[in-house]
NUKOL-46912 format. One record per residue (C-alpha): residue number from 1; x negated, z negated, y; residue in one letter. Coordinates in Angstrom, 3 decimals, padded with zeros to 6 digits, always signed. Layout:
<pts>
 pos        u        w        v code
 NUM        X        Z        Y    a
...
</pts>
This chain:
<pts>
 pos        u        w        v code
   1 -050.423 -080.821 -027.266    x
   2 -049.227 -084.011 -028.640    x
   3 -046.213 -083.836 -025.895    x
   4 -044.830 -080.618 -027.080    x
   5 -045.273 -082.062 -030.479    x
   6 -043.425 -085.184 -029.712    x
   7 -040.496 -082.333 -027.423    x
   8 -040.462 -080.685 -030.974    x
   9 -039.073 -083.381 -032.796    x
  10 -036.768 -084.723 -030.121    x
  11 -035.077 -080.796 -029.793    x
  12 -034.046 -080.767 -033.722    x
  13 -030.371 -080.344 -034.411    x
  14 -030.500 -082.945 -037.011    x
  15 -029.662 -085.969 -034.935    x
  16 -030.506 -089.474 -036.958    x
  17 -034.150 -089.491 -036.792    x
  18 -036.614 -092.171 -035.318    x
  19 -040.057 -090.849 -034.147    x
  20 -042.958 -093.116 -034.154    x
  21 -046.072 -092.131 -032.863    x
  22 -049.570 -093.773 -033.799    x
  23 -052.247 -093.600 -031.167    x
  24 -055.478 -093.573 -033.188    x
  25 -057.552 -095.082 -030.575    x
  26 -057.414 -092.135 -027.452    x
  27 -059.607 -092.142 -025.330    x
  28 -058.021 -089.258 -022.690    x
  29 -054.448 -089.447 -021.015    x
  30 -052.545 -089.724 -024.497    x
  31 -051.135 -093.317 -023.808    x
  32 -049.838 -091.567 -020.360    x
  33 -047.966 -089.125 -021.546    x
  34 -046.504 -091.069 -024.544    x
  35 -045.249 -093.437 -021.736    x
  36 -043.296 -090.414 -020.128    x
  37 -041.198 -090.434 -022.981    x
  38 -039.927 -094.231 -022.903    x
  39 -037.915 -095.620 -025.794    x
  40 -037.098 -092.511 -027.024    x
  41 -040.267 -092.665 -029.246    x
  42 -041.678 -095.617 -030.934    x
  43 -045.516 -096.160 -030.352    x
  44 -048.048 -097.718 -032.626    x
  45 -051.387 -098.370 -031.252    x
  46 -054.664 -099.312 -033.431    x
  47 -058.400 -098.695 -032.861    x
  48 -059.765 -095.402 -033.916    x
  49 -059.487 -095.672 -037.756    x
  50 -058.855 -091.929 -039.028    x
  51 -055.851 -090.018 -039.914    x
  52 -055.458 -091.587 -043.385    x
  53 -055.145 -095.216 -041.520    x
  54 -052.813 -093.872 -038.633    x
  55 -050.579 -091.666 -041.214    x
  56 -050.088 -095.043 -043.569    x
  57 -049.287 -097.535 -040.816    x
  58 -046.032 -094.919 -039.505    x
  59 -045.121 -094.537 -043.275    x
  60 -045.347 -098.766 -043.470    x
  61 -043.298 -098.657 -039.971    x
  62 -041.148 -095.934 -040.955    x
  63 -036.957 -097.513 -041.737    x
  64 -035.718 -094.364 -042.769    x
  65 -034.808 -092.796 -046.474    x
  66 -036.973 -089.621 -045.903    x
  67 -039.985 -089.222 -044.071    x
  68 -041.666 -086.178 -041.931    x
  69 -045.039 -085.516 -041.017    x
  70 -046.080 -083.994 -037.766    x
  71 -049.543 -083.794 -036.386    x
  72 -050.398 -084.024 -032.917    x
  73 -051.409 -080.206 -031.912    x
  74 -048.179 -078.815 -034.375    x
  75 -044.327 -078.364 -033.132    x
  76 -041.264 -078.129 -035.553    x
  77 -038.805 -075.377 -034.954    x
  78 -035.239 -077.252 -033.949    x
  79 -033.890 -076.595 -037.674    x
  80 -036.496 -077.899 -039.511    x
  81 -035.274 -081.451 -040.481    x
  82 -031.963 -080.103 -041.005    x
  83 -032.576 -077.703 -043.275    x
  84 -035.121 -079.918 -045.155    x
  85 -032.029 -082.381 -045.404    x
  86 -029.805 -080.394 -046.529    x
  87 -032.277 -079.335 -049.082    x
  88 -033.288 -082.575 -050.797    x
  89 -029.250 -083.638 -050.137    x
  90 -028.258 -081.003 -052.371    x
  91 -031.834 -081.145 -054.856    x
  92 -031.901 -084.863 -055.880    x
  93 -034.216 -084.000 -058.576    x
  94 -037.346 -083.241 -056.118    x
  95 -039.102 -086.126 -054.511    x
  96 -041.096 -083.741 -051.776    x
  97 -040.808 -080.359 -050.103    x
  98 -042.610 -078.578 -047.756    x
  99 -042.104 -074.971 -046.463    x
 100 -043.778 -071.722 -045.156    x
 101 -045.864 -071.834 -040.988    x
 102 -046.437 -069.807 -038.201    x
 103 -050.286 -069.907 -037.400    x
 104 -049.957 -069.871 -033.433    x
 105 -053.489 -069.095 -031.932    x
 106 -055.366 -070.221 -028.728    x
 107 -054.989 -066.242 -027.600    x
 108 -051.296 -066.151 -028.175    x
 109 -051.314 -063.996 -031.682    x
 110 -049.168 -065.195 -034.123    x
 111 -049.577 -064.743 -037.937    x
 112 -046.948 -065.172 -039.922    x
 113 -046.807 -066.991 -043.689    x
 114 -049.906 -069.514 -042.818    x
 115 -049.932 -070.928 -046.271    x
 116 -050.374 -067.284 -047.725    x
 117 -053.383 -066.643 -045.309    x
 118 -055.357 -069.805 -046.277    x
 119 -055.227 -067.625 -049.627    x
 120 -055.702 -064.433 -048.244    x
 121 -051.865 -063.618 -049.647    x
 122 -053.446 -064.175 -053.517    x
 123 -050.681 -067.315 -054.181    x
 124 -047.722 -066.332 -056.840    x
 125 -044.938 -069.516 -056.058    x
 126 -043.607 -068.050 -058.855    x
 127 -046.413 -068.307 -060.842    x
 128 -047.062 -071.936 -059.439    x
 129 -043.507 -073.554 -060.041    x
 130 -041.331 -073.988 -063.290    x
 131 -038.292 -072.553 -061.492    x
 132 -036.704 -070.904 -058.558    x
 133 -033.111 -070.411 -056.804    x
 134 -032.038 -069.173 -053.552    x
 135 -030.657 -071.737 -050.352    x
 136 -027.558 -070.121 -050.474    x
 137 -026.873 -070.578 -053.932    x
 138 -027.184 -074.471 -053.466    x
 139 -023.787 -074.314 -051.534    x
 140 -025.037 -075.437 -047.831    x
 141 -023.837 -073.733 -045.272    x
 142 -026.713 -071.427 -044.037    x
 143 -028.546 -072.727 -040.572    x
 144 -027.542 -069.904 -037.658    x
 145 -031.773 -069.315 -037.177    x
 146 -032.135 -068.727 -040.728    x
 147 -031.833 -066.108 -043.067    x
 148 -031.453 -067.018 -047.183    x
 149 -034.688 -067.511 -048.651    x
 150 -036.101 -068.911 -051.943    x
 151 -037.326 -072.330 -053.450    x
 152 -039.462 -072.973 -055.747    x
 153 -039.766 -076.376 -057.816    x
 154 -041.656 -078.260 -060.552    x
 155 -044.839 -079.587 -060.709    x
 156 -047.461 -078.936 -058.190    x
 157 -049.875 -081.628 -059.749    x
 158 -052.346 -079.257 -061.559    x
 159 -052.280 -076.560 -058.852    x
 160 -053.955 -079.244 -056.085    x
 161 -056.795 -079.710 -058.989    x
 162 -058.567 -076.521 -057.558    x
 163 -056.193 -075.830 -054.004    x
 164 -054.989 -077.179 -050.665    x
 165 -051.527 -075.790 -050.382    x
 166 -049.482 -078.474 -048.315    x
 167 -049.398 -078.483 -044.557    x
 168 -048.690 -081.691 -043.719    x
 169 -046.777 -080.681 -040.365    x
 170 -044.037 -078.842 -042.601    x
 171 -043.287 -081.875 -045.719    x
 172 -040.867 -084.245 -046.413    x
 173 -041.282 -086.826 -049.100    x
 174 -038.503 -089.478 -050.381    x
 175 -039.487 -092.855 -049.008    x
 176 -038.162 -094.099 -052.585    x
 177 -040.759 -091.870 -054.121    x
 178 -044.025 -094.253 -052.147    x
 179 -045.860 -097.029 -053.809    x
 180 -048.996 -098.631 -052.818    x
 181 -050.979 -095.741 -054.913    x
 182 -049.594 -093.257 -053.292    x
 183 -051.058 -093.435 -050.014    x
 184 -053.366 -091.284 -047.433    x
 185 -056.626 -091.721 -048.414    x
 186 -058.239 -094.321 -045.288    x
 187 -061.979 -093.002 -045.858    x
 188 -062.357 -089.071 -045.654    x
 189 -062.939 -087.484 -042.150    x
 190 -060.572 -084.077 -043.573    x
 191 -058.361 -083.468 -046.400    x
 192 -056.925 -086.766 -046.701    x
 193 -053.567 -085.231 -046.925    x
 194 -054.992 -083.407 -050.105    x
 195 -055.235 -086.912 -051.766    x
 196 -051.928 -087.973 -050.834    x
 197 -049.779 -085.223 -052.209    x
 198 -051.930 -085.040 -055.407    x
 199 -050.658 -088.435 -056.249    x
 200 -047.269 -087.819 -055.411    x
 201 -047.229 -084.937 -057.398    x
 202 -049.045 -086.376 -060.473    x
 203 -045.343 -088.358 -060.934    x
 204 -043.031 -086.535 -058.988    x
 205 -041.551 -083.076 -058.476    x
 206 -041.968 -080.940 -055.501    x
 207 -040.174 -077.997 -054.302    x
 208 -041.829 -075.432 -051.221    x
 209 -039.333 -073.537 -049.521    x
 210 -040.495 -069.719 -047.989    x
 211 -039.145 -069.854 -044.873    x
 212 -041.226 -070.699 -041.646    x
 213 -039.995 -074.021 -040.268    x
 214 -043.029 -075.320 -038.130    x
 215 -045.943 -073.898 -035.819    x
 216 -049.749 -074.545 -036.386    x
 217 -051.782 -074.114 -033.505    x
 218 -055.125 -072.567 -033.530    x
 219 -057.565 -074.078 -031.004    x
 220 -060.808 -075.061 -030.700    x
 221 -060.467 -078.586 -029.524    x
 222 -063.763 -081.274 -029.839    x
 223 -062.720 -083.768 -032.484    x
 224 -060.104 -081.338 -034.118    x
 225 -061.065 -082.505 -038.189    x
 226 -060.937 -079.322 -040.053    x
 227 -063.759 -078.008 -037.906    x
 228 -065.954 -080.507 -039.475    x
 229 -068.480 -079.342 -041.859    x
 230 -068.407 -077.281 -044.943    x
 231 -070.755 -079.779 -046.687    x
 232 -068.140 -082.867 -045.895    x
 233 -065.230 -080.303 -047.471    x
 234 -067.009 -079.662 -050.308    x
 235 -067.685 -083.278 -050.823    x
 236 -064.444 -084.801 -049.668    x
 237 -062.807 -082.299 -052.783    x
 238 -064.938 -083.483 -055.170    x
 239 -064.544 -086.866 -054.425    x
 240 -060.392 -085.944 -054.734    x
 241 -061.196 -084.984 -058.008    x
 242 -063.178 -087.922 -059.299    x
 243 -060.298 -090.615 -057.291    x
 244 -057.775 -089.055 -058.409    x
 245 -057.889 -086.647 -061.445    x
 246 -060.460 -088.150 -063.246    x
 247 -058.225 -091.348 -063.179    x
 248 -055.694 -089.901 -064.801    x
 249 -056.813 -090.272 -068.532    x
 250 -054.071 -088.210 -069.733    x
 251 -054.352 -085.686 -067.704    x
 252 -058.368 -085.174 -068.667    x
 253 -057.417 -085.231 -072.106    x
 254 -055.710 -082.130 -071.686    x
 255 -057.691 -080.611 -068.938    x
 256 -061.225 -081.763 -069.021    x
 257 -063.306 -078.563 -069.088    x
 258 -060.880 -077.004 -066.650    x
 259 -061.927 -079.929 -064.487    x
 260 -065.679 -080.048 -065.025    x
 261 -066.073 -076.283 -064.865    x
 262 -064.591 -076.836 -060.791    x
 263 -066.811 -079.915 -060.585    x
 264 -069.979 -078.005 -061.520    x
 265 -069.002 -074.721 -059.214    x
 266 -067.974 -077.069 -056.094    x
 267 -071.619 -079.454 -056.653    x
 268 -073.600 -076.125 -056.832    x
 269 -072.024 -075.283 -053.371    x
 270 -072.891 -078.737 -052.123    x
 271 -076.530 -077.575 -052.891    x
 272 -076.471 -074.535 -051.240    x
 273 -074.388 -076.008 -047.947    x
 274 -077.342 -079.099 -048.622    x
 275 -080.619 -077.007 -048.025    x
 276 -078.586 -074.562 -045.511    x
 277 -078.412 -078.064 -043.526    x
 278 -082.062 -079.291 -044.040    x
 279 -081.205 -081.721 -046.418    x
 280 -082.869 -081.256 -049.820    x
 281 -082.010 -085.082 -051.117    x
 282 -078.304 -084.668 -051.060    x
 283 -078.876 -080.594 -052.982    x
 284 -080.900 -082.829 -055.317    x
 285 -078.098 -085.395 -055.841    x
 286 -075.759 -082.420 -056.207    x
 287 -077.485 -080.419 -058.695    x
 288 -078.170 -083.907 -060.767    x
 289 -074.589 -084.515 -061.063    x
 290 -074.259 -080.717 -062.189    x
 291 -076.361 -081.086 -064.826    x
 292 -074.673 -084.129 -066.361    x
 293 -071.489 -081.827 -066.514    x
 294 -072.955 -079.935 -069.502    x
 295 -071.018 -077.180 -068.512    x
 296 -074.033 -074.180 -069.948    x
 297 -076.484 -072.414 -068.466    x
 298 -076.626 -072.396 -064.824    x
 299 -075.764 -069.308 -063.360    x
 300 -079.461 -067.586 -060.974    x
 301 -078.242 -068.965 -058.040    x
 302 -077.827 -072.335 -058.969    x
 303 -081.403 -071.959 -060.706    x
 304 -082.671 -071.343 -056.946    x
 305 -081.086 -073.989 -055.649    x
 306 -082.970 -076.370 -057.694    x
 307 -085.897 -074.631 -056.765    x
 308 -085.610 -074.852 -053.047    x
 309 -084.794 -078.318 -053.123    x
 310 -087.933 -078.860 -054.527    x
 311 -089.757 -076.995 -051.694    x
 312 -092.051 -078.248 -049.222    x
 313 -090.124 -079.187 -045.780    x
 314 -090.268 -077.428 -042.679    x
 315 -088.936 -074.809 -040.693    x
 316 -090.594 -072.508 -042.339    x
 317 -089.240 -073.602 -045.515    x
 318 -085.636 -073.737 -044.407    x
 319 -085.462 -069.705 -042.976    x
 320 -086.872 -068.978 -046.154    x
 321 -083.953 -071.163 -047.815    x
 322 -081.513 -069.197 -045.570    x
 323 -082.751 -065.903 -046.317    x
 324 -082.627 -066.918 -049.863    x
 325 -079.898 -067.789 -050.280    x
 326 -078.279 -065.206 -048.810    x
 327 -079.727 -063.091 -051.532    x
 328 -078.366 -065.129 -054.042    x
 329 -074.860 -064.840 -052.792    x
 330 -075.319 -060.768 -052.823    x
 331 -076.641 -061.335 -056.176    x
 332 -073.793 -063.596 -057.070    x
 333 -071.113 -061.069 -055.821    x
 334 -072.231 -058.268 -057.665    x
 335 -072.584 -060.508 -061.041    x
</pts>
């Protein structure tokens, strides 16, 4: 995969581009087929240190004005840095923009507008952004692949409070627009892409354009990091929202309940994902740092939660967690 990734990026039309590539420590043929591609890539090799790590060493590397993201199992259609540079060219007032995917699956279907089913098609752009206008009214000559479509622009910086709505594979930020804040964050195992465009957006503007410009493939691959757990996701976003948000005094000032009320919903989930998983200490933890929140009365599920985390250990114990549980979901659905 990482081959036709790096054949994407040599194919685009737009010609004055350098592609470095970080090997994050591989252990399989990746070095071999990097080598197949000679100087036209440049290669950074490092121990196995996590996305965040490899992602900030090519943006420290990286000589150009305007950098793109592409992960290893993506491809770019041969427009996409053209049109993104004609974009930005003829936007100076946006710092970022990132566009609309093609979901590619292991069995060949395609689904179109990826961002939209991550949502299941509930996100408004217009609702999201300050303002809109269509490509062809910014007075670029229209790409031959691509019919007119619109973008969007403002302030995305509330918005990633509560949702993950960048692909990585389809932005392009402003090198001017990177300090030594805003950075990928080196710890997390998943969303560390999350943290990096919530602090560009918490100074800068963003635009998303709806048209597809990249491919996101759908496999099942060992070591792929969104199949990791639903307990690290949960945990990794709340941590997002105490590193960054909760840093941000101005922003809490102004949106403090809206922020505790996600805080308490995500660390009653962390419970539930907790027990599911045998693991009682961390739904303790959890449900502690609920409390604190003051945010009323807990709803019945979370009130069983605290309950079962309480209960005697076992196997037992845990199918009757499951089964539980499940009820209070039902329960919580009808509510």
């Amino acid at each position: 995969m990482v081959g036709d990734a790096i054949e994407s990026a040599l194919r685009q039309t737009y010609a004055r581009k350098e592609i470095i590539v970080v090997d994050d420590g591989s252990v399989d043929e990746t070095a071999a087929v990097l080598a197949g591609f000679g100087d036209r890539i440049r290669i950074i090799r490092q121990s196995n240190a996590g996305a965040g790590v490899a992602r900030n060493r090519a943006i420290d590397a990286a000589r150009g004005e305007l950098i793109a993201f592409l992960d290893s199992d993506d491809e770019w259609f041969d427009f996409k840095l053209e049109l993104q540079v004609s974009v930005l060219q003829a936007m100076p007032q946006i710092d970022f923009l990132f566009t609309e995917f093609v979901v590619r699956r292991s069995s060949g279907e395609v689904l179109h507008g990826g961002t939209r089913q991550w949502h299941d098609n509930q996100i408004d752009w217009q609702t999201l952004f300050a303002s809109n206008q269509r490509f062809s009214s910014l007075g670029v000559s229209s790409l031959p692949a691509v019919a007119d479509f619109t973008i969007y622009s403002g302030s995305l910086y509330r918005h990633l409070l509560k949702h993950y709505l960048i692909l990585p594979t389809t932005a392009i930020v402003r090198t001017a627009a990177l300090d030594q804040l805003t950075r990928f964050a080196e710890g997390p195992i998943v969303f560390e892409d999350w943290e990096f465009f919530a602090r560009l957006a918490r100074c800068h503007r963003g635009a998303f354009a709806d048209v597809e410009t990249a491919v996101n493939r759908g496999h099942q691959t060992p070591g792929r990091l969104t199949m990791c757990s639903s307990l690290t996701k949960l945990s990794t976003h709340a941590a997002i929202i105490e590193r960054v948000f909760e840093s941000d005094s101005n922003f809490m000032r102004e949106h403090r309940q809206e922020v505790n009320s996600l805080k308490a919903d995500l660390f009653a989930r962390i419970a539930r994902e907790a027990l599911l998983g045998a693991r009682p200490d961390l739904a303790r933890a959890a449900l502690r740092k609920r409390r604190s929140l003051k945010v009323g009365s807990p709803r019945l599920n979370t009130t069983i939660y605290s309950l079962l985390s309480y209960a005697p250990g076992g196997s037992k114990a845990i199918r009757l967690a499951r089964q539980t549980l499940r009820l209070a979901r039902t329960i919580g659905r009808r509510a």
